[in-house]
C-alpha atoms as one frame of an Amber mdcrd trajectory, in Angstrom:
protein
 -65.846  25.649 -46.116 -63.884  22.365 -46.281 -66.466  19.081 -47.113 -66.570
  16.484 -44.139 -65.002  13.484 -44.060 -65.948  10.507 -45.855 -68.051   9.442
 -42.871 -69.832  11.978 -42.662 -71.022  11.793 -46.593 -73.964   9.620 -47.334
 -74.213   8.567 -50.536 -77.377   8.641 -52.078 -76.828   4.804 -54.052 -77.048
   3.054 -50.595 -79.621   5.505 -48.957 -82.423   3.729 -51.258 -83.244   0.584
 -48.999 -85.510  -0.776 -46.543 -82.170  -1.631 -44.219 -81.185   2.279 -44.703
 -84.422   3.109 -43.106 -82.559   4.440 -39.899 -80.159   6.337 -42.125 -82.937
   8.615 -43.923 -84.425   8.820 -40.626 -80.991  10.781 -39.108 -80.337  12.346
 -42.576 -84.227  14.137 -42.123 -83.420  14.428 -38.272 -80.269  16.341 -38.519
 -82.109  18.719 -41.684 -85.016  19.116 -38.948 -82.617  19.879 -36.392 -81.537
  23.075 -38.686 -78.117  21.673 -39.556 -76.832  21.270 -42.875 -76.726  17.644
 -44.706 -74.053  16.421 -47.340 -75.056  14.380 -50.199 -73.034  12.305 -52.807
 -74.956  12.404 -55.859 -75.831   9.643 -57.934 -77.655   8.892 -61.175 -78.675
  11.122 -64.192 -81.521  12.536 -63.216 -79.971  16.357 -62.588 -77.658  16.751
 -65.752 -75.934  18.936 -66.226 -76.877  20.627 -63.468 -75.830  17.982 -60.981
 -72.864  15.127 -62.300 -72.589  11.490 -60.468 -69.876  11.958 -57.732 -70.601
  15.525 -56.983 -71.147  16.633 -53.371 -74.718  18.564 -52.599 -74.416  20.515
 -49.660 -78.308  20.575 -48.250 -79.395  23.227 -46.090 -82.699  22.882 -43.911
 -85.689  26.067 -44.879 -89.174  26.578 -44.325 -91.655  26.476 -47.134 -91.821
  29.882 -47.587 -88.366  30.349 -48.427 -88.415  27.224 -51.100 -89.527  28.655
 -54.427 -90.187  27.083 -58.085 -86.213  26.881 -59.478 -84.654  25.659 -56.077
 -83.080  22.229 -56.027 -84.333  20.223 -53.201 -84.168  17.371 -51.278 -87.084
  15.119 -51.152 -88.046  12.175 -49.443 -90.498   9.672 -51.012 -90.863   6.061
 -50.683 -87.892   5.199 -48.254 -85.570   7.252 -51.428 -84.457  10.396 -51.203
 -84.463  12.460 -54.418 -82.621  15.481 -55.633 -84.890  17.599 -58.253 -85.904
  20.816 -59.057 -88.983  22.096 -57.627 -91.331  23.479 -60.712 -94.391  24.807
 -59.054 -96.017  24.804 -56.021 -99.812  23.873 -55.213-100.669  24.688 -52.030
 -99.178  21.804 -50.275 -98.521  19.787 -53.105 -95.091  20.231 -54.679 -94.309
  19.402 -58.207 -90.734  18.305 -59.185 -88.807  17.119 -62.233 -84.851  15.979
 -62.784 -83.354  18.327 -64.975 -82.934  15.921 -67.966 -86.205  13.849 -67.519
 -88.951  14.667 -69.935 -91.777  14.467 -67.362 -92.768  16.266 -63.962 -92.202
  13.475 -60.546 -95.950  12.358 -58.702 -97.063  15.279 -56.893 -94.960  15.573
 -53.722 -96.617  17.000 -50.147 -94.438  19.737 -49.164 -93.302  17.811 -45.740
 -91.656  16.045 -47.735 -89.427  18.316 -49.201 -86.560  18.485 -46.812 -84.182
  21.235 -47.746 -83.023  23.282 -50.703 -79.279  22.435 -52.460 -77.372  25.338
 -51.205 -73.538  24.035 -52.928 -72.951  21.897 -55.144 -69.029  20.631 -54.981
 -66.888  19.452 -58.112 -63.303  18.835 -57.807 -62.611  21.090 -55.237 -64.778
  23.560 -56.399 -68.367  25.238 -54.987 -71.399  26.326 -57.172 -74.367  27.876
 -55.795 -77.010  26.336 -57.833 -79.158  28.694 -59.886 -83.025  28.759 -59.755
 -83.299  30.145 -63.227 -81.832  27.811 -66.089 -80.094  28.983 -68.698 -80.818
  28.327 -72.642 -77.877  26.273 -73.077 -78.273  23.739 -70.198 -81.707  23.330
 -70.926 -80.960  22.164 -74.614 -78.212  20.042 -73.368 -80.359  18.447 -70.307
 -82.714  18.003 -73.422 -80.257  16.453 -75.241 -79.161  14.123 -72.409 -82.405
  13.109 -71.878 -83.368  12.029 -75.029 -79.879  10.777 -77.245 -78.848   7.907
 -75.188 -75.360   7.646 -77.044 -74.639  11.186 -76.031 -75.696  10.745 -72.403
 -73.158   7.429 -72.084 -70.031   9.563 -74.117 -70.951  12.610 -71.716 -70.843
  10.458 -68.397 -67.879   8.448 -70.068 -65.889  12.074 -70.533 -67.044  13.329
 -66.825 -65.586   9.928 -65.314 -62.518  10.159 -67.484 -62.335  13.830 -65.990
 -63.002  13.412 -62.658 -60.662  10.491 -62.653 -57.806  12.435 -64.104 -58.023
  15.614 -61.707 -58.133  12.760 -58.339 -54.922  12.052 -60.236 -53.534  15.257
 -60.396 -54.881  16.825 -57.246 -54.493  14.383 -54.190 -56.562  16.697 -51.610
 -59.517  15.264 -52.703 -60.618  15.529 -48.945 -61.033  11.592 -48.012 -63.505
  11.803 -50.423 -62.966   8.616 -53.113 -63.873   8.854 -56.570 -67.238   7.840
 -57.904 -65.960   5.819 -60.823 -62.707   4.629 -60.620 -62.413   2.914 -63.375
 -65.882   1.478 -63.004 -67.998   0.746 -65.934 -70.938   3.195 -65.754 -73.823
   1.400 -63.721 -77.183   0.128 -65.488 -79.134   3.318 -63.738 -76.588   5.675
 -65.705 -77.645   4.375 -68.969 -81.296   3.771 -68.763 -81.907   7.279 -66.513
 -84.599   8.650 -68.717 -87.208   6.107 -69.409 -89.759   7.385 -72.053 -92.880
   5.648 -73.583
C-alpha cells in the first residue's frame, strides 16, 4: 500500500494546539467514518517501538477488538497521543509510552480512537506487536532512564534516516523529520521523572 501524499499526513507536532482544533476534529471524523488515518510521529514517548519521523497508519475498531498490547490513538486535552494500551477497566483505559516509567491519567475508552495497524520506516511496513519482547523492553528502559543514550540513539536514527532519504529518493513526498535539525527540546527531556 503506497503512503499518501504529504497532504494528506498530519503530523502530530502541529496537531497539539487550540488553532488545530478543527484538524483533530476531521482526524477523529474520518477514524469515525471507518477510514484509515496517517500519522507522522513525533517525540520519544514510543521508543523503540515507534522512532520520530515514522509514519503510523491508524485504523478505526470498536472496543471489543482493542486489547491490552495494541498501540492506539488517543485523544486527550486537544493532543492526540500514540501509546500502548496496558489494561482495561471497564470504560476506563490505562496507557503508557513505551519508554516512560509511569502509566498516562486514566483515559475513557471514547477516547481511544483507533489501534496502530503499520508502522512505516524508510520504505518499509511493520505490523506492530501487542506482546513486547525482552530486548525492547530493556532498551525502552534504557531510553527512558540514561538521557545520554536516548540523545546518541535519536542522534544515530536522524543520521540514518537522513542518509537512506539520500540514497533512496522515493521517499513518497514525504520530507525528512530532521534534516539536519538539532534534535528539539521535547526529544531530550521526553521522560520526566521525580
Amino acid at each position: 500500500m503506497p503512503l499518501q501524499p504529504e497532504k494528506f499526513v498530519a503530523s502530530l507536532t502541529t496537531l497539539t494546539t487550540t488553532e488545530d482544533s478543527p484538524k483533530l476534529a476531521l482526524a477523529a471524523e474520518v477514524l469515525a467514518s471507518g477510514h484509515t488515518l496517517r500519522l507522522r510521529a513525533f517525540g520519544t514517548s514510543m521508543l523503540p517501538s515507534i522512532w520520530p519521523g515514522d509514519i503510523l497508519s491508524v485504523e478505526p475498531k470498536t472496543e471489543q477488538e482493542i486489547v491490552p498490547g495494541d498501540i492506539v490513538l488517543v485523544a486527550k486535552r486537544n493532543r492526540f497521543f500514540i501509546h500502548r494500551l496496558i489494561e482495561k477497566q471497564d470504560s476506563r483505559w490505562i496507557t503508557r509510552g513505551d519508554s516512560l516509567p509511569d502509566n498516562d491519567d486514566p483515559v475513557n475508552s471514547c477516547d481511544v480512537l483507533g489501534r496502530v495497524s503499520l508502522i512505516h520506516k524508510n520504505n518499509t511496513m511493520t505490523v506492530p506487536s501487542q506482546r513486547r519482547p525482552l530486548l525492547s523492553r530493556a532498551l525502552a528502559w534504557t531510553l527512558c532512564h540514561c538521557d545520554s543514550f536516548r540523545s546518541l540513539a535519536l542522534r544515530l536514527h536522524s543520521s540514518r534516516q537522513n542518509a537512506s532519504e539520500g540514497e533512496d529518493s522515493c521517499s513518497a513526498g514525504i520530507p525528512s523529520a530532521r534534516s539536519g535539525q538539532a534534535l528539539p527540546a521535547v526529544a531530550r527531556a521526553s521522560c520526566l521523572r521525580p
